[in-house]
C-alpha positions as CSV (number, residue, x, y, z in Angstrom):
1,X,57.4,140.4,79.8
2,X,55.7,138.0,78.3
3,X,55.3,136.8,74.7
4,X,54.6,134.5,72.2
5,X,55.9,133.0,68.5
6,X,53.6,131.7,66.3
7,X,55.7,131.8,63.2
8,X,56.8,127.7,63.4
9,X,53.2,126.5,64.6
10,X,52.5,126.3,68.3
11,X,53.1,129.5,70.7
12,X,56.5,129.8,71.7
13,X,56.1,131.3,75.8
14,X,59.3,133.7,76.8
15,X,60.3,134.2,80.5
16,X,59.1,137.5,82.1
17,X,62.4,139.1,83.5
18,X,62.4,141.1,86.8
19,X,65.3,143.3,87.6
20,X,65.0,143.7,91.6
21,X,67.8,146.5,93.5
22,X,67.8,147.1,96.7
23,X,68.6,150.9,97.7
24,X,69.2,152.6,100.3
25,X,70.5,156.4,100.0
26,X,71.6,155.9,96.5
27,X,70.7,159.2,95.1
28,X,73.9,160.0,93.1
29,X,73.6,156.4,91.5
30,X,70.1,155.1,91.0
31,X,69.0,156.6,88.1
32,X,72.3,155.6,86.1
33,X,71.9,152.3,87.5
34,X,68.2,152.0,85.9
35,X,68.6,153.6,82.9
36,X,71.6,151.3,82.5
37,X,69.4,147.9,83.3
38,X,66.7,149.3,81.1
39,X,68.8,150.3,78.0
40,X,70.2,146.3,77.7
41,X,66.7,144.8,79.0
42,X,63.9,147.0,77.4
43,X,61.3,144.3,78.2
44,X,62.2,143.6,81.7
45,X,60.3,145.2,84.8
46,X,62.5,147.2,86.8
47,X,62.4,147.6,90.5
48,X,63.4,149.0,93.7
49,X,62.7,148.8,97.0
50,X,63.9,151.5,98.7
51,X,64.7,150.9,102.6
52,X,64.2,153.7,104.5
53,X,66.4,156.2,102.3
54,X,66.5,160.2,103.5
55,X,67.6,161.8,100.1
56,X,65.4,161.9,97.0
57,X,65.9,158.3,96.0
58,X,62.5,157.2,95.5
59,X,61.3,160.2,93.3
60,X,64.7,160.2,91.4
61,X,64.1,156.1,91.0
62,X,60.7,156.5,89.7
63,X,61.6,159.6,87.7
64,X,64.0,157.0,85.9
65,X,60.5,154.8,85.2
66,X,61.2,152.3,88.3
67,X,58.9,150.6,89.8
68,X,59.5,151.6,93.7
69,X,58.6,149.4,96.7
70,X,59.2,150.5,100.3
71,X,60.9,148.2,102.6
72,X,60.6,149.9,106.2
73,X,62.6,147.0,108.1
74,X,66.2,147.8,107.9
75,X,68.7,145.9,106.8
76,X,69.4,143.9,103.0
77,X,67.8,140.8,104.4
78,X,64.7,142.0,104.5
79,X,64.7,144.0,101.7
80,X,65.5,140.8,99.3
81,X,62.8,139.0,101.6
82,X,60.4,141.6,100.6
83,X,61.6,141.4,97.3
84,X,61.3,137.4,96.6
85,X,57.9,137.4,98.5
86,X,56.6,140.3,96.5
87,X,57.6,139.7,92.8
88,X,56.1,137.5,90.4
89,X,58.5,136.6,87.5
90,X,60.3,133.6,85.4
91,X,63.9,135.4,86.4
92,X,65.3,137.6,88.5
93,X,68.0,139.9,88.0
94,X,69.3,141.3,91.2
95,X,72.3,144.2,91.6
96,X,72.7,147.2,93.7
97,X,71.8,150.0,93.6
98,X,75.0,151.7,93.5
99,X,76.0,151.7,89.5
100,X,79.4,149.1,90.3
101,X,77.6,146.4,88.8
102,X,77.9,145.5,85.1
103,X,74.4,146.0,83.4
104,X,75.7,145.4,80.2
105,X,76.5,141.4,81.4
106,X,72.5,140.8,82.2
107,X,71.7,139.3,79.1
108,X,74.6,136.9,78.8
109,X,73.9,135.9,82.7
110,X,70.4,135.1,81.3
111,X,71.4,133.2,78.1
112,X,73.8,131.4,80.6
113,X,70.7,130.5,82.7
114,X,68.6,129.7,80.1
115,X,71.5,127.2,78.0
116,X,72.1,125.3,81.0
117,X,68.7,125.5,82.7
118,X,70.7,126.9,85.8
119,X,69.3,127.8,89.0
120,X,71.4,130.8,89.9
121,X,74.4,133.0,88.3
122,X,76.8,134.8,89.7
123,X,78.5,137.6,88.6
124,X,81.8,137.7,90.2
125,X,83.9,141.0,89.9
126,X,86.5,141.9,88.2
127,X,87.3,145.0,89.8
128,X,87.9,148.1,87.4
129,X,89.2,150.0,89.9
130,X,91.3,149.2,92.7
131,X,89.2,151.1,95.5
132,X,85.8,149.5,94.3
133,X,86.3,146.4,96.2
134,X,88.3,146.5,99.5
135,X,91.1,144.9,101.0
136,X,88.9,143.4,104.4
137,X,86.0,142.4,101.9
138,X,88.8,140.2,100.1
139,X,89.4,138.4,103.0
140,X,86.1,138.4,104.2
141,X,85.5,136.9,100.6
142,X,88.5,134.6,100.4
143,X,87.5,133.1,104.2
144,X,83.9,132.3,103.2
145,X,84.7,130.8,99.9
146,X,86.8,128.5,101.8
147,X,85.2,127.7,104.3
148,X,82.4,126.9,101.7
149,X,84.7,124.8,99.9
150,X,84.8,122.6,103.0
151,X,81.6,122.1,104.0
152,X,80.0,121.4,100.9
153,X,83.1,120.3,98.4
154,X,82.7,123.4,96.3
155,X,82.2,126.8,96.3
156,X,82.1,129.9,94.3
157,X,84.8,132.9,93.0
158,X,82.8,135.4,95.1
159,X,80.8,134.3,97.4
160,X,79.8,137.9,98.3
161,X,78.9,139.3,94.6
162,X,75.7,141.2,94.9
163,X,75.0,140.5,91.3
164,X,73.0,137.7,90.9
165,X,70.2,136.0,88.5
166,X,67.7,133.5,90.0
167,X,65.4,131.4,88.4
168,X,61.6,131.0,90.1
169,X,62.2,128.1,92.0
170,X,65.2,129.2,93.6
171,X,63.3,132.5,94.6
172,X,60.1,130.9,96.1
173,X,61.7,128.1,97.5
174,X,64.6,129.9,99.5
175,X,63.4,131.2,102.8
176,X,65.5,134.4,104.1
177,X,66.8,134.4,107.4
178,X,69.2,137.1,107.5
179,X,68.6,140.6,107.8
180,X,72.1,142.1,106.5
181,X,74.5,142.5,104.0
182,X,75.1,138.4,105.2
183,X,72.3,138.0,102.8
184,X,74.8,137.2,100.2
185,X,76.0,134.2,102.0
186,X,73.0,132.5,103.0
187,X,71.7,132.6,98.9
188,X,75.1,131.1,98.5
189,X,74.9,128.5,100.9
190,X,71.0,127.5,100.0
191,X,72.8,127.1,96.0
192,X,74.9,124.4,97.6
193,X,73.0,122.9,100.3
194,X,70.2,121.8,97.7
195,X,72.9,121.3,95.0
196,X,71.4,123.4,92.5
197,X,72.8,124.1,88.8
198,X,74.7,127.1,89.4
199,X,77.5,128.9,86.9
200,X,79.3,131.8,87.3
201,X,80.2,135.0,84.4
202,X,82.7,137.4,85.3
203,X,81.5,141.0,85.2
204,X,83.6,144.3,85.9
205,X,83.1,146.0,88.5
206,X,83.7,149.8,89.3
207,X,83.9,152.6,91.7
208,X,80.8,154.2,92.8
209,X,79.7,157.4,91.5
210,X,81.3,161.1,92.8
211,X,79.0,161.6,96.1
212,X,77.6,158.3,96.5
213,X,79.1,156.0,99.8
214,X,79.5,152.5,100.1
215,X,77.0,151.5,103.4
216,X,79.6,148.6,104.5
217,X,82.0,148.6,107.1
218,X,85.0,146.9,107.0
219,X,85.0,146.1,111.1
220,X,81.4,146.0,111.4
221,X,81.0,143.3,108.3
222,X,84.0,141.6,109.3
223,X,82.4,140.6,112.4
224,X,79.4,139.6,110.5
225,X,81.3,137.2,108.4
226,X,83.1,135.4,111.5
227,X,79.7,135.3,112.9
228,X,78.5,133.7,109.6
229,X,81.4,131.5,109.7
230,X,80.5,130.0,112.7
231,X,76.7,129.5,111.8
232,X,77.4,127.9,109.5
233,X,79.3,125.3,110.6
234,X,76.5,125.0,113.6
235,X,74.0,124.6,111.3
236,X,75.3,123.1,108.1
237,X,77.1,120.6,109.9
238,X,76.0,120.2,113.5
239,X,77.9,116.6,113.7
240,X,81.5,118.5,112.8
241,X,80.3,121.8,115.2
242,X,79.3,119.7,118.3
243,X,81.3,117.1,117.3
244,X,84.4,119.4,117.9
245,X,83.4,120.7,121.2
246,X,82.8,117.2,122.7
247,X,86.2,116.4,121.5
248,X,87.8,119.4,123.8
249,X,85.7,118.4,126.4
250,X,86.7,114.8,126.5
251,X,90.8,116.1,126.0
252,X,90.4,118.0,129.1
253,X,88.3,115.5,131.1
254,X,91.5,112.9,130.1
255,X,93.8,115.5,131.0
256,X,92.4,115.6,133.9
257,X,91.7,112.1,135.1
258,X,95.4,110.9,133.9
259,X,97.0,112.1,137.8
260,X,93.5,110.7,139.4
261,X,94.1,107.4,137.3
262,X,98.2,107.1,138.3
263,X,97.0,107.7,142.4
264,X,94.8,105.5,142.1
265,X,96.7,102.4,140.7
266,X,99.5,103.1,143.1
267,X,97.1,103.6,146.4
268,X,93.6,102.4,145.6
269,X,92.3,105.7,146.5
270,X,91.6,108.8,145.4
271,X,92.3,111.5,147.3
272,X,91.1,114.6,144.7
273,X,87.8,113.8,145.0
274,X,86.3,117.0,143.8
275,X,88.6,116.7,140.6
276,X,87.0,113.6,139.8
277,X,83.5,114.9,140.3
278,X,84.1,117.6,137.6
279,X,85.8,115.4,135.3
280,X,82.7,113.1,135.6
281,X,80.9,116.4,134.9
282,X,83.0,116.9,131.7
283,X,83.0,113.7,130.1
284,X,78.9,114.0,130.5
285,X,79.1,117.0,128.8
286,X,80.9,115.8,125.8
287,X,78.8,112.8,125.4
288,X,75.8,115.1,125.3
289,X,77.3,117.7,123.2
290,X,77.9,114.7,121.1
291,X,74.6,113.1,121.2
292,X,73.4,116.7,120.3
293,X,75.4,117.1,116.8
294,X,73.8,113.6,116.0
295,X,70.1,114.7,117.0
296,X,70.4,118.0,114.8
297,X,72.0,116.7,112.1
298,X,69.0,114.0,111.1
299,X,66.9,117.6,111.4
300,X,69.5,119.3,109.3
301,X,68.5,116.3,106.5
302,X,65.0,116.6,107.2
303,X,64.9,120.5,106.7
304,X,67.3,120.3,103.2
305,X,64.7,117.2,102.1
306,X,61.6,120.1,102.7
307,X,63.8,122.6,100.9
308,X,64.5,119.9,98.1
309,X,60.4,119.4,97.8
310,X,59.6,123.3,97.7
311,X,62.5,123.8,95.2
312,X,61.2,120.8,92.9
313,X,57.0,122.5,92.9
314,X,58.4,125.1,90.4
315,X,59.8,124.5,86.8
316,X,63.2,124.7,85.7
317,X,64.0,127.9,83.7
318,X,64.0,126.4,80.4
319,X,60.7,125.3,80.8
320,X,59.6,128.2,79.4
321,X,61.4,128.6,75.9
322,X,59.8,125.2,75.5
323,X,56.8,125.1,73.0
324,X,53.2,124.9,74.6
């Protein structure tokens, strides 16, 4: 909430702080998980948005003194769409809704933010206990984090931490595309593609409650993240995506032509006429696939300088323990 210092002159503003959780059938979990929130940020507004959940985890959740939103499109995306469009605040402190997260970390992720005027912390997990994070996610985690690495020339510990604090600007100038738990991803790659100030703070991270079950699926999600992979790289870096393609279409086009080529210096003729026509056909191809990687990549720049300008209307975060 908001308040002011008047004991050294002029007003002294402090950032409103809005703890934002997704849930979805968290019943044997939400409550700890706002109680704990609450107990280390008393002045903070607390909210969920439920999405669609069939046990009692909107009463229980505003039996705990949450402020509960309904989300009816499924999926995390559009819960943390709903959630970014919706809330007004200085920071944002998003977790799940599960109780894995480390409540107890909030405030140092917010001095962090506020110290370094940072645009976004992570809290990457330390894993309490051996069953709270998963074998496939670690991959999932370790192939995105490096793929990361290579597109933009840095990356984070955990790319798919849940736990994250946000300043404004980040919020109202990030427009959510996903609709799933890829959600995580695409905060991570906006982070990078406007280079913001970013830090991370290592958190522990446990097992969920007795009754409450994790919503991901190891096969499921792992197809998400390849599918992730390769958006990205079509997106982030259309030159390299189309780039590649054009490439394997010229080998095979070469490949191709090399017999055609021998005949024909020997003969003067060339008798595999309809191999010619489609290695014509190929090397078109690639030079439009490559003309193609070059066209979206001046929109790629022109979308991240948009991005820049939207980021750039809002003040940094320690703007506001600045005097008035």
């Amino acid at each position: 909430m908001m308040g002011e210092s008047v004991e050294n002159g002029p007003a002294m503003a402090t950032p409103r702080v809005a703890v934002i959780l997704p849930c979805y059938n968290e019943a044997e979990a939400i409550v700890q998980t706002v109680e704990d929130f609450r107990r280390v940020l008393p002045a903070a507004d607390i909210y969920v948005f439920d999405n669609n959940s069939i046990d009692a985890s909107r009463d229980l959740a505003a039996g705990a003194g949450a402020i509960v939103r309904r989300v009816s499109q499924q999926g995390k995306g559009h819960v943390v769409r709903r959630m970014f469009a919706d809330i007004d605040a200085d920071i944002y402190v998003m977790a799940d809704g599960d109780a894995t997260y480390e409540a107890a970390a909030a405030p140092a992720m917010i001095g962090a933010m506020l110290a370094d005027n940072l645009d976004m912390v992570v809290g990457c997990r330390r894993d309490a206990v051996e069953a709270a994070y998963r074998r496939g996610h670690r991959f999932g985690n370790w192939a995105l984090t490096t793929l990361l690495k290579q597109l933009f020339g840095r990356s984070f510990t955990d790319i798919l931490s849940g736990y994250r604090v946000f300043s404004r600007r980040f919020v109202k100038s990030f427009p959510v595309l996903s609709a799933g738990f890829e959600i995580e991803t695409e905060i991570s790659v906006h982070a990078l593609e406007l280079a913001m100030p970013v830090a991370e703070v290592v958190t522990a991270y446990g097992a969920r409650p007795e009754g409450s079950v994790s919503k991901l699926s190891t096969y499921r999600d792992g197809f998400r993240i390849l599918r992730t992979i390769i958006t990205l790289y079509r997106i982030e870096r259309p030159v390299l995506f189309f780039g590649l393609i054009a490439a394997a279409l010229a080998l095979l086009g070469l490949v191709l032509a090399a017999p055609l080529i021998v005949t024909y210096m020997h003969t003067g003729l060339v008798p595999r006429f309809p191999t010619a026509i489609l290695v014509t056909g190929l090397m078109i191809l690639a030079t439009l696939s490559a003309m193609c990687g070059l066209i979206l990549d001046t929109v790629v720049r022109g979308r991240r300088e948009v991005r820049r300008l939207a980021y750039l209307a809002f003040r940094a975060p320690a703007d506001f323990a600045r005097r008035d």
